[in-house]
SEDO-366499 format. One line per field, with one value per residue (C-alpha): residue number from 0; residue in three letters; x, y, z. Coordinates in Angstrom, 2 decimals. Layout:
% SEDO-366499
k = [NUM / ...]
r = [ALA / ...]
xx = [X / ...]
yy = [Y / ...]
zz = [Z / ...]
% end
This chain:
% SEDO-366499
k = [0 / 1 / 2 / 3 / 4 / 5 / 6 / 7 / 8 / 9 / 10 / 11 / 12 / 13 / 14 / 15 / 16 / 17 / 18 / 19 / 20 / 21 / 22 / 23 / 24 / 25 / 26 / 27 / 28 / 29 / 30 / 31 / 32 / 33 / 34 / 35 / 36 / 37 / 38 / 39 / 40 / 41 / 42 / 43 / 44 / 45 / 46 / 47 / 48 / 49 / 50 / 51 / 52 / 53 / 54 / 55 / 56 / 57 / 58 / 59 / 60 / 61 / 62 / 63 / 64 / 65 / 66 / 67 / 68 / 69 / 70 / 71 / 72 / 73 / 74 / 75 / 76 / 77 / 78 / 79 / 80 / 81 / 82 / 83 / 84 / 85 / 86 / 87 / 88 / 89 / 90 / 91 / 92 / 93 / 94 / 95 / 96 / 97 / 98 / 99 / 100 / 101 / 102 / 103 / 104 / 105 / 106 / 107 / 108 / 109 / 110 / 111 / 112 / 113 / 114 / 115 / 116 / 117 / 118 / 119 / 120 / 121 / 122 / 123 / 124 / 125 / 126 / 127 / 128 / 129 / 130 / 131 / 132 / 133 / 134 / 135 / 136 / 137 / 138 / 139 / 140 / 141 / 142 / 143 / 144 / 145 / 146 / 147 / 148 / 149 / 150 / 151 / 152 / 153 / 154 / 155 / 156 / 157 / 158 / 159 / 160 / 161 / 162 / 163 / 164 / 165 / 166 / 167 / 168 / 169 / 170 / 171 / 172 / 173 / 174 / 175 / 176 / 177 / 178 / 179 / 180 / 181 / 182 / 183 / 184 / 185 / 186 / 187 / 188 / 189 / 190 / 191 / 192 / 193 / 194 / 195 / 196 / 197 / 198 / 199 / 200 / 201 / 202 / 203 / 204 / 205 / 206 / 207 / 208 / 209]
r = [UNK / UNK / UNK / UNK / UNK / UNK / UNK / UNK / UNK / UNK / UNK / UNK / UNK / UNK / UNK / UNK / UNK / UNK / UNK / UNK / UNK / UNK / UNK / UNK / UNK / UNK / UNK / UNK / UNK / UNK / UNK / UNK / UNK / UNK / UNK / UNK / UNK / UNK / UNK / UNK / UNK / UNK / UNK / UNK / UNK / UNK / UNK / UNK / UNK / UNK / UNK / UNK / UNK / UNK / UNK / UNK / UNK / UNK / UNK / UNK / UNK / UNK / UNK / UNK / UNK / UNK / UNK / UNK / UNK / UNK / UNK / UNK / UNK / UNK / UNK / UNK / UNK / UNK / UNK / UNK / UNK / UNK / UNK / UNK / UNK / UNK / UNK / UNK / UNK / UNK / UNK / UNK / UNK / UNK / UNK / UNK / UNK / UNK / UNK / UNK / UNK / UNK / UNK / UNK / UNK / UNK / UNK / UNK / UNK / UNK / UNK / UNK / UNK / UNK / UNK / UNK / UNK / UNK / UNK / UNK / UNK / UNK / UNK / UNK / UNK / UNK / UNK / UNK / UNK / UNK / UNK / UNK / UNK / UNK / UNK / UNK / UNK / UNK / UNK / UNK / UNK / UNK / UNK / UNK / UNK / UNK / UNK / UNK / UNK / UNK / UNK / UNK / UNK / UNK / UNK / UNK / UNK / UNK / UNK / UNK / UNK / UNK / UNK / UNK / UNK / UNK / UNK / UNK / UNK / UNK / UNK / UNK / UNK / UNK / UNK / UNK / UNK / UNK / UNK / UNK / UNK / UNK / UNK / UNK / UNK / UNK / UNK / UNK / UNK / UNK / UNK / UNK / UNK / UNK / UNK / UNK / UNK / UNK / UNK / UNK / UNK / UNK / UNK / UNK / UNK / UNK / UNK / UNK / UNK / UNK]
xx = [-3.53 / -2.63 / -5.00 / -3.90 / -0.21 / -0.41 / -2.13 / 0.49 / 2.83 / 1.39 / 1.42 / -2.62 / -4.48 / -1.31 / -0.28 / 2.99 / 4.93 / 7.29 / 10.15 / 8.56 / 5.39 / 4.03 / 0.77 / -0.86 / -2.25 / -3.20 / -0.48 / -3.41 / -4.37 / -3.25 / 0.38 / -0.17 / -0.12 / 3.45 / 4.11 / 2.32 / 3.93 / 7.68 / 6.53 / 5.90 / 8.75 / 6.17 / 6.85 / 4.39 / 4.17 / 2.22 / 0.40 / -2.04 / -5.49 / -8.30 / -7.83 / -7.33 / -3.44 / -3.54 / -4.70 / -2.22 / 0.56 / -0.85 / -0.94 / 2.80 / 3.17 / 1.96 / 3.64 / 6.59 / 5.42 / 4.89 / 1.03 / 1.03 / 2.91 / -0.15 / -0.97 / -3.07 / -4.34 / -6.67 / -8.01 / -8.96 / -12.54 / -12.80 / -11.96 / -10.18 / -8.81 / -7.33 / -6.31 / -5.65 / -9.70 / -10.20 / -8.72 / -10.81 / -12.29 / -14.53 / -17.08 / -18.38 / -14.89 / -14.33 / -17.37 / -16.40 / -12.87 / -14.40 / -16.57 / -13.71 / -11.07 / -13.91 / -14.98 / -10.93 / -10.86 / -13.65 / -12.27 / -8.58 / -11.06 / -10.56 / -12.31 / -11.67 / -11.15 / -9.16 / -6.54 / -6.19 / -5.58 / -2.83 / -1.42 / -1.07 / 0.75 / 3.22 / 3.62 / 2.81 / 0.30 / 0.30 / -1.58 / -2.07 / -3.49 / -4.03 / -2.90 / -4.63 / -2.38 / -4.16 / -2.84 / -4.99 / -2.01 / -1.61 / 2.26 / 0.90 / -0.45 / 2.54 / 4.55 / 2.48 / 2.09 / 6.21 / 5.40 / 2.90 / 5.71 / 8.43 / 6.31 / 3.98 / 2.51 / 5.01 / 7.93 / 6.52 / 3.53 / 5.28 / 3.91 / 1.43 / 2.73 / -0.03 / 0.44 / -2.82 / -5.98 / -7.85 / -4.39 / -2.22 / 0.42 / 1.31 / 4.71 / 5.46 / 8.54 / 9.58 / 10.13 / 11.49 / 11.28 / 10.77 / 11.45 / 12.01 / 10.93 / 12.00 / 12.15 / 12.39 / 11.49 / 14.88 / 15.19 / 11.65 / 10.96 / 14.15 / 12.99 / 9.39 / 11.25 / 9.57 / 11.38 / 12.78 / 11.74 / 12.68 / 10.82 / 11.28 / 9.32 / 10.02 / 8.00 / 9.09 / 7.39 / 8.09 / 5.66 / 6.10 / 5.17 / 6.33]
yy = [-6.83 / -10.31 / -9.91 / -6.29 / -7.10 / -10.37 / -8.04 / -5.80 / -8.00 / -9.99 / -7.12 / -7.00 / -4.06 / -2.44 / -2.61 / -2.73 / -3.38 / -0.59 / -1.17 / 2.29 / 1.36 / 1.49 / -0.02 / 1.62 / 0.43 / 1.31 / 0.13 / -1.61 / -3.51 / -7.29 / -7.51 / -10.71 / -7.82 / -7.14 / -10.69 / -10.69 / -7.36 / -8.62 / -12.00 / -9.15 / -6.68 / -4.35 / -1.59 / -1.25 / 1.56 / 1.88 / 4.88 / 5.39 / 4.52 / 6.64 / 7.11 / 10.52 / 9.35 / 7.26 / 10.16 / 12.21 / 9.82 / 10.19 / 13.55 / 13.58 / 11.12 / 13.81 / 16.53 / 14.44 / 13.76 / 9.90 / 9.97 / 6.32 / 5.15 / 4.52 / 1.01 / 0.16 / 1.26 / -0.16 / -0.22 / -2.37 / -0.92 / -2.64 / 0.57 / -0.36 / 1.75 / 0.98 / 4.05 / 7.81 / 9.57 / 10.05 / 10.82 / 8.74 / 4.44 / 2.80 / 0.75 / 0.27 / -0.28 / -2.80 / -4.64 / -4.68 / -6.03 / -8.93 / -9.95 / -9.38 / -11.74 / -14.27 / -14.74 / -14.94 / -17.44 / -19.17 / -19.64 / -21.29 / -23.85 / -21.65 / -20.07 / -16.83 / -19.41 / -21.65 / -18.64 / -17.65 / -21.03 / -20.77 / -17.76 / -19.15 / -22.16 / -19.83 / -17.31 / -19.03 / -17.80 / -14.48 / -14.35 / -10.56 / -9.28 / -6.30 / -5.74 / -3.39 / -2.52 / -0.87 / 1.42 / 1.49 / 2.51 / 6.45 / 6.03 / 4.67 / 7.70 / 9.59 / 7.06 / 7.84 / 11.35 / 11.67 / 9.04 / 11.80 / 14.60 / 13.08 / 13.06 / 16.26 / 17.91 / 20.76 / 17.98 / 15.69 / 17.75 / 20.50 / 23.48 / 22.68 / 23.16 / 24.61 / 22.81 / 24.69 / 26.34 / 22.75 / 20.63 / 20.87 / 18.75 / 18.50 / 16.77 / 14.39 / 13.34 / 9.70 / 8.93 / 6.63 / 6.15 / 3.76 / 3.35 / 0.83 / 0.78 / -1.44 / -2.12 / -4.58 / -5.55 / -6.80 / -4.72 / -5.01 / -8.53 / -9.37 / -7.99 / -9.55 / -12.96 / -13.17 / -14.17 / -11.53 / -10.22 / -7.83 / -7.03 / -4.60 / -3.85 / -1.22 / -0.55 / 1.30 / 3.50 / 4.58 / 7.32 / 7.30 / 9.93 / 11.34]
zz = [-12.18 / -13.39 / -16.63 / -17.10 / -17.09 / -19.13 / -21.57 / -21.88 / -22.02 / -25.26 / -26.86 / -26.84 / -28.82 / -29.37 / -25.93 / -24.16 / -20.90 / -20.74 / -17.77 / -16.33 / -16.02 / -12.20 / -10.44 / -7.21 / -4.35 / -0.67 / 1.89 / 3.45 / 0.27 / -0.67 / -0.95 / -2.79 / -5.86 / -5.00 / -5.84 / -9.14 / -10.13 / -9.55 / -11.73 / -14.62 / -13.55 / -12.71 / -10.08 / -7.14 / -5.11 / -1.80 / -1.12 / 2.00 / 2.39 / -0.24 / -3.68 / -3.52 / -3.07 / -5.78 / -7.96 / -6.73 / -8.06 / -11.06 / -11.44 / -10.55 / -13.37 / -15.48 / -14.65 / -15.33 / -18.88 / -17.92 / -17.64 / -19.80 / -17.19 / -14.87 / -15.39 / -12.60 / -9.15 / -6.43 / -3.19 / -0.66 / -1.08 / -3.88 / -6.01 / -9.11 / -12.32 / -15.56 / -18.07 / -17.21 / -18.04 / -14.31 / -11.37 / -8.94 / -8.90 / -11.48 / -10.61 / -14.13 / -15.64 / -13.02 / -13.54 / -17.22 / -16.62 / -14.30 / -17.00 / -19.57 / -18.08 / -16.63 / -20.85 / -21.58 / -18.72 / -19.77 / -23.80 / -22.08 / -20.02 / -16.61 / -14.24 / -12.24 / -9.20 / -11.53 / -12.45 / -8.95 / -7.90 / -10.50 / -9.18 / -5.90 / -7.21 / -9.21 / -6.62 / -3.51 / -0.44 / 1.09 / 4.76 / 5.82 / 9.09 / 10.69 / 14.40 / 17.16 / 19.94 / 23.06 / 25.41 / 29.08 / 31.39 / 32.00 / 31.33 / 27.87 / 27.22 / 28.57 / 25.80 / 22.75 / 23.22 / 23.20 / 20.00 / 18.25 / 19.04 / 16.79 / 13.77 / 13.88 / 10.89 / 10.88 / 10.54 / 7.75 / 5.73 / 3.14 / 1.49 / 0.14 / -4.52 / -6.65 / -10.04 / -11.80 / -10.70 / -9.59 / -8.66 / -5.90 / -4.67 / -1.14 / -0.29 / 2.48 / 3.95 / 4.40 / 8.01 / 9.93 / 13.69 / 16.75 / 20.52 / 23.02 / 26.80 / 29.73 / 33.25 / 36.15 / 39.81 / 41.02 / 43.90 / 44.72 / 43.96 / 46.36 / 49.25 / 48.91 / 48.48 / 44.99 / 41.89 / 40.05 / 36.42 / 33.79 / 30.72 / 27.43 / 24.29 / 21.32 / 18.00 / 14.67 / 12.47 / 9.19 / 7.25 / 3.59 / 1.13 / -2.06]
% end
């Protein structure tokens, strides 16, 4: 993204960096790219996890008459694409691109460790990791099925749009929800002679579309 992006913006092969230009990638994907596309005044969108979402931004790119608008998307499976000929990851474009910007690197004296090094001094660190909450209790299960009810597929999923014979778009709604639980033992913990205690938790959720 860094390469692609200084590219543009040098005016490279005839290319620009248009203010309405947008990069892709999976919620679940390095949000050290966020960082890098503010540093160009790029716009980053999040989409969920598979390509198939990616493409599907695209697509309403198109529709919109903004198809050069695409500038980048990935994946945190590695799946990486630069230009508008397909609608799914490159593995051979990628591999060109990493050999591309490792020979750039190479003729300024760099490395591909070098640059990122460079990136991290510019931009600073970004730490991400992914949490797994379990649920063993049977009021836990009581507690996320009351979750799963607020947010069902009739709520969030549209019709489904039919844009041509092979493309349709199906809309989802961006929501936003949490809840918070909470209890104690004063009574209880009294009367055993125990010291008392009181607890709480809550969580938010937010499902994002387009």
């Amino acid at each position: 993204l860094d390469y692609i992006c200084n590219c543009h913006k040098s005016g490279i092969a005839g290319k620009t960096l248009g203010s309405n230009m947008v990069a892709y990638k999976s919620f679940v994907s390095s949000p050290f790219a966020e960082d890098i596309a503010k540093h160009y005044g790029v716009q980053l969108k999040n989409v969920p996890t598979g390509f198939k979402n990616i493409a599907r931004e695209m697509e309403v790119l198109k529709q919109a008459g903004r198809e050069e608008d695409f500038l980048f998307g990935f994946e945190e499976s590695l799946g990486y694409l630069y230009g508008t000929y397909t609608r799914d990851k490159d593995g051979v474009l990628a591999t060109q691109m990493i050999c591309l910007i490792a020979a750039y690197l190479k003729t300024q004296g760099e490395s591909l460790f070098d640059r990122l090094e460079d990136l991290h001094h510019m931009l600073g660190y970004v730490k991400s990791k992914g949490t797994a909450i379990e649920f063993t209790a049977e009021k836990d299960r009581i507690t996320m099925a009351k979750i799963k009810s607020m947010a069902t597929a009739d709520t969030i999923i549209g019709d489904p749009i039919v844009l041509s014979d092979t493309v349709t778009c199906i809309p989802v709604s961006k929501v936003s929800y949490g809840f918070a639980s909470g209890g104690s033992d004063f009574g209880q913990a009294s009367l055993q002679g125990k010291a008392n205690f009181g607890g709480g938790g809550g969580a938010g959720c937010t499902t994002g579309g387009g």
